[in-house]
Phi, psi and omega in degrees: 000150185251161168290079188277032156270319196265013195246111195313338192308141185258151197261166154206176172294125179258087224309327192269357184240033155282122138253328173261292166260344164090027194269330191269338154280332189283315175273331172339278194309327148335319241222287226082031199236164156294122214314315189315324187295301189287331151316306152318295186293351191270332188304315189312293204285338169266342149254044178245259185259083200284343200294319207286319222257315186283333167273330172286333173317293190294316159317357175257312170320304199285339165296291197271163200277157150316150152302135172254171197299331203263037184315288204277018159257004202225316175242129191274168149095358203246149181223151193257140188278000000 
């Protein structure tokens, strides 16, 4: 996992591990974490609360920018899950 205080990188939608808004891969990758997890946790959080979980979703859809293509040229070092 990276230190995501001191790392300049910006979250987005991640356009090629979408399945629904690209929003729970777009923080994966973000993260470093492996997609399955945050995915998981939203599966979690919606059958704990789906109202809360559905709005924040859409609110990240509608807030974060598409990945632009050359996303995996300017951060080196990132490997596709």
């Amino acid at each position: 996992m990276k230190d995501i205080f001191n790392d300049r990188q910006e979250i987005y939608l991640n356009a090629d591990h979408r399945k629904l808004g690209g929003v729970c891969s777009g923080v994966a990758r973000y993260l470093d974490i492996p997609y399955f997890w945050v995915r998981l946790a939203a599966v979690i959080g919606l059958l704990i609360h789906a109202p809360s979980v559905l709005i924040a979703y859409g609110l990240a859809y509608l807030i974060l920018e598409d990945e632009p293509t050359h996303y995996d040229e300017i951060s080196p070092g990132r490997s596709g899950r």
